[in-house]
VEXDREN-2710 file (C-alpha; in Angstrom, 1 decimal):
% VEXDREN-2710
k/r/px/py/pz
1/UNK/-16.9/-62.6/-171.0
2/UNK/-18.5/-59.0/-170.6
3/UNK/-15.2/-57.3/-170.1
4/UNK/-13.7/-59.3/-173.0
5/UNK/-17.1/-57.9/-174.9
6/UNK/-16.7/-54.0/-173.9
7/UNK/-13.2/-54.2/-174.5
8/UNK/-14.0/-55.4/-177.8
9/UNK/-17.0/-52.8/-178.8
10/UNK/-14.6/-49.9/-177.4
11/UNK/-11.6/-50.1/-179.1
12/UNK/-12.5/-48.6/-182.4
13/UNK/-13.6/-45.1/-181.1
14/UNK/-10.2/-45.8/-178.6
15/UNK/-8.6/-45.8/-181.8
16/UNK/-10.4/-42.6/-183.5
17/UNK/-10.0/-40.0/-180.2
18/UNK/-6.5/-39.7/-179.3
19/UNK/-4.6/-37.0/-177.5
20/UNK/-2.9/-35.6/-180.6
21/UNK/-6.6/-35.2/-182.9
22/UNK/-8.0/-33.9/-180.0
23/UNK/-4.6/-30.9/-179.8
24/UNK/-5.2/-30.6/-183.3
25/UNK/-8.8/-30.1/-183.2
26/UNK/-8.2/-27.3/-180.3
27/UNK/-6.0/-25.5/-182.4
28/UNK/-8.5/-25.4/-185.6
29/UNK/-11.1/-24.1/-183.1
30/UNK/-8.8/-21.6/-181.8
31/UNK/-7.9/-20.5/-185.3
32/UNK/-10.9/-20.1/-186.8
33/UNK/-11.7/-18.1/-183.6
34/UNK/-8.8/-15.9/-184.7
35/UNK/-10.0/-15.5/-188.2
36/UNK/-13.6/-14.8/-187.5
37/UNK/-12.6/-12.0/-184.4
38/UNK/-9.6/-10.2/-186.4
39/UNK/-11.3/-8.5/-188.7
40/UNK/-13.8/-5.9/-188.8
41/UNK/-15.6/-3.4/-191.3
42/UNK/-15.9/0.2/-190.9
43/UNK/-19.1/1.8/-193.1
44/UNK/-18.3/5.2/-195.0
45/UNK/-20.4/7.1/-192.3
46/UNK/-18.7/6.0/-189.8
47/UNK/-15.2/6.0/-187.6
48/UNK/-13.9/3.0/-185.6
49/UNK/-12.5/3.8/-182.0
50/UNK/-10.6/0.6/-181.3
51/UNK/-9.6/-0.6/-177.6
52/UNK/-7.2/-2.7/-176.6
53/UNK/-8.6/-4.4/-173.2
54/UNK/-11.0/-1.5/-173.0
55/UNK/-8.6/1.5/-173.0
56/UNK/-8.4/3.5/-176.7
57/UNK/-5.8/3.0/-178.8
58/UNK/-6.4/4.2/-182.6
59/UNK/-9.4/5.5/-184.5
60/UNK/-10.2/3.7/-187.6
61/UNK/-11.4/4.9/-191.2
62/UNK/-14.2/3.6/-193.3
63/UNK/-12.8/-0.1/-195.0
64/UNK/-11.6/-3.2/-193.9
65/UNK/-9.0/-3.2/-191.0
66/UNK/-7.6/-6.1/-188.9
67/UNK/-7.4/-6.3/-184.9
68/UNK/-6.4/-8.3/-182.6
69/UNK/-8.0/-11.4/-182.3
70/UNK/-10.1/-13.0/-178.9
71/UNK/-11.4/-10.0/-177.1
72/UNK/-8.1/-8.7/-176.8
73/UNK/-9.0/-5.6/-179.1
74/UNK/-12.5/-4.4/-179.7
75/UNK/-13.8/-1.8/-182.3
76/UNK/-16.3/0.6/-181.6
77/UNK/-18.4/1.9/-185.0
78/UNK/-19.5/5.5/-184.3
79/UNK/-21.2/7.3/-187.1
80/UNK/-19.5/10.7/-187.0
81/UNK/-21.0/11.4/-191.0
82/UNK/-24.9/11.0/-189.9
83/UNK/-27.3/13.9/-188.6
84/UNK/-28.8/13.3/-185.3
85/UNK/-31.7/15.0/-184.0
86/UNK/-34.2/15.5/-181.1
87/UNK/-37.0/16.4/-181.1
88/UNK/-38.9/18.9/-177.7
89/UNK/-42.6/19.0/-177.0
90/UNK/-43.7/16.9/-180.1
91/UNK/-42.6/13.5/-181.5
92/UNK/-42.6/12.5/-185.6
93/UNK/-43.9/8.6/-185.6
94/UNK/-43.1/8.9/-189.5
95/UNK/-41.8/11.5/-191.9
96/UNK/-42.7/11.9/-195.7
97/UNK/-45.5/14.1/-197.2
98/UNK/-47.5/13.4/-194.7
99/UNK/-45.8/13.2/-191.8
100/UNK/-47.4/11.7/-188.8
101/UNK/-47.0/13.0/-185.2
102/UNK/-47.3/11.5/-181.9
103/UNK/-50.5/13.0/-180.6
104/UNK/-49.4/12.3/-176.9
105/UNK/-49.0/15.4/-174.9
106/UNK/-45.2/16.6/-174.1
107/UNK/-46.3/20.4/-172.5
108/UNK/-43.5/19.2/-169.8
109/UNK/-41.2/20.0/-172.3
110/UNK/-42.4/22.7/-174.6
111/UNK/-44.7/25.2/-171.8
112/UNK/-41.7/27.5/-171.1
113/UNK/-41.8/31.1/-168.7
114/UNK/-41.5/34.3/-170.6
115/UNK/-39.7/37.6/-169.0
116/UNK/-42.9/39.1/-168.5
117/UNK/-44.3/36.1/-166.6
118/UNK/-46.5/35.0/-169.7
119/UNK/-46.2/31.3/-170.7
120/UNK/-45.5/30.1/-174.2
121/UNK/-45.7/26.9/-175.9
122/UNK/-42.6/26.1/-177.9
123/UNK/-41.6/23.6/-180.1
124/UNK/-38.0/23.0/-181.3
125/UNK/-35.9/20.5/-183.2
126/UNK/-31.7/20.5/-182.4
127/UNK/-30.0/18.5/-185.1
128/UNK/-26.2/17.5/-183.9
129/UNK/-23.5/15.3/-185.1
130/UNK/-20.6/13.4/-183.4
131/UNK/-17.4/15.2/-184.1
132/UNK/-15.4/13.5/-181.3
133/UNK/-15.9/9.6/-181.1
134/UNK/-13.9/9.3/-177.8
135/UNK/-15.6/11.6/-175.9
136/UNK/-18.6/10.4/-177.0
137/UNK/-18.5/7.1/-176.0
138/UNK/-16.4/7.4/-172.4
139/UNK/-16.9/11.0/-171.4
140/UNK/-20.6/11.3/-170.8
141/UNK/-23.0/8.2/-169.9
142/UNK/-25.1/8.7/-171.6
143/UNK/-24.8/12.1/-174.8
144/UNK/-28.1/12.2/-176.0
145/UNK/-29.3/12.8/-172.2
146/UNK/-27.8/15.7/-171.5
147/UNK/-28.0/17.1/-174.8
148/UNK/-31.4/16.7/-174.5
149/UNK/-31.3/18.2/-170.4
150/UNK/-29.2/21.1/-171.8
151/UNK/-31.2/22.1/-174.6
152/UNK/-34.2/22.3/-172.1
153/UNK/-32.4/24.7/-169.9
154/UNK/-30.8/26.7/-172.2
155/UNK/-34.2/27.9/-174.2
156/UNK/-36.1/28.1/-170.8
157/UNK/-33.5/30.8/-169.8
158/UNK/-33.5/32.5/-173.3
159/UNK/-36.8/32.3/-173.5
160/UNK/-36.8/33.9/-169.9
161/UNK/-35.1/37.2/-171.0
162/UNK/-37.4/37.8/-173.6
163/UNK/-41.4/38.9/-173.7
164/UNK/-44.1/36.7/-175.1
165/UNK/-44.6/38.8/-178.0
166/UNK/-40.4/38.8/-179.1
167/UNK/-41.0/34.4/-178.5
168/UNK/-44.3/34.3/-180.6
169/UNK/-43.2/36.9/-183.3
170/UNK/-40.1/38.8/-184.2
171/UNK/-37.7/36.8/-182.2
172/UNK/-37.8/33.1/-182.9
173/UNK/-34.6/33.5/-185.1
174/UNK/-32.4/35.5/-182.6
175/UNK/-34.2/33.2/-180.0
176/UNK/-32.4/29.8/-181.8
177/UNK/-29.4/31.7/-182.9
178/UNK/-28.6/32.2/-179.0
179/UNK/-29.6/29.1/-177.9
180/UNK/-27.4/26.9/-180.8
181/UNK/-24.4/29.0/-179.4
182/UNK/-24.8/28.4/-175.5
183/UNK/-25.9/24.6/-176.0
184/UNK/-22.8/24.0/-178.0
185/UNK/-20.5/26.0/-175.4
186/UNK/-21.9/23.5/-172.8
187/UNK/-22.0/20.5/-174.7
188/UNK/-17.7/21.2/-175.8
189/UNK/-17.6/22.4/-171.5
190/UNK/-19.1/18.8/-170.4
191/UNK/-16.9/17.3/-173.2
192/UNK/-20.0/15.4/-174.7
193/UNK/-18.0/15.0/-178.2
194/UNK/-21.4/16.6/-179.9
195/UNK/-21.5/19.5/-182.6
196/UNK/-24.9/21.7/-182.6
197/UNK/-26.0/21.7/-186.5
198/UNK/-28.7/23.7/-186.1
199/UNK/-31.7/24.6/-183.7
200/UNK/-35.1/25.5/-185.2
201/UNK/-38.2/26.7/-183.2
202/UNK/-40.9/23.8/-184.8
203/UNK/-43.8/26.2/-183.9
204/UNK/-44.5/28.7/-180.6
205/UNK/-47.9/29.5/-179.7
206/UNK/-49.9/30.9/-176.5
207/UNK/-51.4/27.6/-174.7
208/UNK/-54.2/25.9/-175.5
209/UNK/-56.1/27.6/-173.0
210/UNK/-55.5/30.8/-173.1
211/UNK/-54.9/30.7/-176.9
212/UNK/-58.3/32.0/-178.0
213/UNK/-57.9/35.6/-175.5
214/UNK/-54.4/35.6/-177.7
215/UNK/-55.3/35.5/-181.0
216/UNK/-58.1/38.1/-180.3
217/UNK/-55.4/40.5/-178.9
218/UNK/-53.2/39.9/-181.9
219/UNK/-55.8/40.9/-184.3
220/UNK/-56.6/43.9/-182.8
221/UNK/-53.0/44.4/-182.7
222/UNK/-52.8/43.6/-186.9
223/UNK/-56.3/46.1/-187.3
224/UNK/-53.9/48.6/-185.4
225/UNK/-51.2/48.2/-187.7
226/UNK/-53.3/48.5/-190.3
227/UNK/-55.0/51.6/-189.6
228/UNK/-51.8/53.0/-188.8
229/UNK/-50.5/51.9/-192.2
230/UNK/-53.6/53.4/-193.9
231/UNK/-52.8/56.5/-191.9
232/UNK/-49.3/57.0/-193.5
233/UNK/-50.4/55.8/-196.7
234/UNK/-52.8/58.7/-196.7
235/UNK/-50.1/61.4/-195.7
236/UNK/-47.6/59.9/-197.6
237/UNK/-50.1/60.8/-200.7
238/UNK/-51.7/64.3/-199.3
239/UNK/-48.3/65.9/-198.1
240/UNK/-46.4/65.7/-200.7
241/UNK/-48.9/66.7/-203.1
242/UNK/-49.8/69.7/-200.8
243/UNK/-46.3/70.7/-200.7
244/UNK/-46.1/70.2/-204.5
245/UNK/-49.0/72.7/-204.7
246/UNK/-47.6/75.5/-202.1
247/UNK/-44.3/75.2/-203.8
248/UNK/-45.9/75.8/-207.5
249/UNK/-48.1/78.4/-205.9
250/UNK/-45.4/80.4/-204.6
251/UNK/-43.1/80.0/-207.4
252/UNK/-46.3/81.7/-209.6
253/UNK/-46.1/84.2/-207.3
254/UNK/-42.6/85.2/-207.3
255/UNK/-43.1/84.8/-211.2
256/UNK/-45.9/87.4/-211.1
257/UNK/-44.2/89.5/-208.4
258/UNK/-41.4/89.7/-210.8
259/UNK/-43.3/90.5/-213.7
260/UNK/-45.1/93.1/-212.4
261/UNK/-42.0/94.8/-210.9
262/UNK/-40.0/94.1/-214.3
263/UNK/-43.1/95.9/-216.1
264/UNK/-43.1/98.8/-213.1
265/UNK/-39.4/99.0/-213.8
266/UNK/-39.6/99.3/-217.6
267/UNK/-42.8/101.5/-216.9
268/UNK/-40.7/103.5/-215.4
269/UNK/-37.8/103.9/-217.5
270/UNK/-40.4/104.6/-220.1
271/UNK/-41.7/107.4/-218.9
272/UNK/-38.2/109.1/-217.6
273/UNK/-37.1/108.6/-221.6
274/UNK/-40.2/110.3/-222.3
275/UNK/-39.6/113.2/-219.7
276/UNK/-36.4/113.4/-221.3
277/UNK/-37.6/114.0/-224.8
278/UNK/-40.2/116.4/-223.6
279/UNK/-37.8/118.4/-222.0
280/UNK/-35.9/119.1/-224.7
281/UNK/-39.2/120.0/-226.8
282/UNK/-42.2/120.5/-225.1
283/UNK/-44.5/121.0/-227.9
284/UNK/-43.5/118.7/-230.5
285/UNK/-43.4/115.8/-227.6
286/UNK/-47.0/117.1/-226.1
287/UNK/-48.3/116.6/-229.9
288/UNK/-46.9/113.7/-230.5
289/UNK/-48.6/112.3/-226.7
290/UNK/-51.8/113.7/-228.2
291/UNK/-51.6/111.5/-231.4
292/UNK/-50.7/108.9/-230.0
293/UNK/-53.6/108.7/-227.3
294/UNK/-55.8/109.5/-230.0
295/UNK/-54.5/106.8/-232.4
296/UNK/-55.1/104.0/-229.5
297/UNK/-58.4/105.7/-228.1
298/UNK/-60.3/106.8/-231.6
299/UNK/-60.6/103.1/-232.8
300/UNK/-62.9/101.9/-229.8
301/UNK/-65.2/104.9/-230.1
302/UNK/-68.7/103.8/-231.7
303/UNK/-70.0/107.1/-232.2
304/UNK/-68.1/110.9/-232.7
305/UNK/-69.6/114.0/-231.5
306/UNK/-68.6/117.5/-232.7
307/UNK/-69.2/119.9/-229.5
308/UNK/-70.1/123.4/-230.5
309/UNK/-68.8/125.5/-227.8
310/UNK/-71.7/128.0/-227.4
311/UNK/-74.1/125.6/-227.8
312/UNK/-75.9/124.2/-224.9
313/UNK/-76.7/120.7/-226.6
314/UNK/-74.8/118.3/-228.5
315/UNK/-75.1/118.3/-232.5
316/UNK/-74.7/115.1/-234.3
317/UNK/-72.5/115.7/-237.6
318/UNK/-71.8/112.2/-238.8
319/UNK/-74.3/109.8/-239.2
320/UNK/-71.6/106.9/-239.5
321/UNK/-74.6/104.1/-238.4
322/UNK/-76.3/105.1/-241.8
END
């Protein structure tokens, strides 16, 4: 009777499970499988390096593309469009108008050796992009690593060729210039697929401890300037004007030095006309002398004497005052 009864209660699910539902079942599994792994979406920042049991075979644009289904290809997303960057000797927690910094220490990174054996604290920011998907993902373990390792030796040995005053003054944009250009040469050299966008010193300053004996020496270095300024502000302004005043005294003087030897010259050329005339008559050109002289001289004189010749004192004769 129990057989007869479990027979009895088993033979409607007998009925439902059979080989062929259960093949048919497999193969609606295995399909959606299919469906659901042979597709994949590739964002506009982005390029798609797809494998085909791990080795690359094609590189994908943004869209909608189809793969092979089950494992058997696999798409990377890499975004090649989007700006990267890291950051040395400071961290931003949050950017925005008031952006927020980590205040953990990071000297490790930033405290660098000068050429002349002084120490300076730089900050710097490389921004990079992805310009070679393959090499980014199977040349180098791990990219951002050594970008980051690189960076850190390439400014410590441009920063090592230069003083402390080129590092904290005129040479922080030669100073990232040369490092943007090395790091990428050894970045494209270790095949790291990477492409330096730019590199910006954040801010360089002495260290903390010696920062205070720094900034003294720099303003007496800025009072020097000034003063020296001030100094060739002053003879910029005298000089000149001194000159101006030599040159307008001398040309006055070569005026007057030609006047007077125009005036000798003419003098001169006077009096040999006048020798002339008199030569040819003596009396008529003594007389005319004579009136002449008088004719300049007579109208100054205030008073006129007559001078009797055998008298001992002079006789008035006109009384012109009355």
């Amino acid at each position: 009777m129990q057989e007869l009864h479990e027979l009895i209660t088993q033979q409607p699910y007998t009925r439902l499970i059979t080989p062929k539902r259960i093949l048919y079942v497999i193969l609606g599994l295995i399909l959606l499988g299919c469906m659901a792994t042979s597709f994949y979406i590739v964002e506009a920042d982005e390029i798609a390096v797809v494998l085909m049991f791990g080795k690359s075979v094609r590189q994908a644009e943004p869209g909608l593309h189809f793969k092979l289904p089950l494992g058997i290809e696999r798409s990377l997303n890499v975004p090649v469009r989007k700006v990267f960057k890291e950051e040395f000797g400071f961290r931003t927690l949050r950017a925005g108008i008031r952006t927020q910094y980590d205040t953990r220490d990071y000297a490790a990174e930033s405290l660098l050796l000068t050429g002349d054996l002084s120490i300076a604290d730089v900050e710097w920011v490389v921004q990079y992009k992805i310009k070679d998907p393959e090499r980014f993902l199977f040349s180098v373990r791990n990219p951002q690593r050594a970008l980051r390792d690189l960076s850190e030796s390439v400014m410590s040995r441009v920063v090592g060729d230069r003083t402390v005053t080129e590092v904290l003054t005129i040479g922080r944009i030669e100073i990232a210039a040369e490092v943007e250009e090395h790091l990428q040469r050894l970045l494209d050299l270790y095949e790291t697929g990477l492409d330096v966008a730019t590199v910006t010193l954040q801010d360089v300053n002495p260290p903390e401890a010696v920062k205070s004996a720094f900034n003294a020496v720099n303003e007496a270095k800025q009072e020097k300037e000034r003063l020296i300024n001030e100094a060739w502000r002053d003879y910029n302004q005298s000089v000149p004007k001194a000159k101006g005043v030599a040159a307008q005294r001398i040309s006055e003087a070569q005026g007057y030095a030609l006047k007077r030897v125009n005036e000798a010259q003419g003098d001169a050329d006077r009096f040999k006309a006048i020798r002339s005339e008199y030569q040819k008559a003596k009396e008529v050109t003594r007389r005319r002398l004579y009136l002449e002289a008088m004719r300049e001289v007579l109208p100054q004189v205030k008073e006129i004497y007559v001078i009797d010749g055998n008298a001992n004192m002079p006789i008035p004769i006109l009384q012109l005052k009355e």
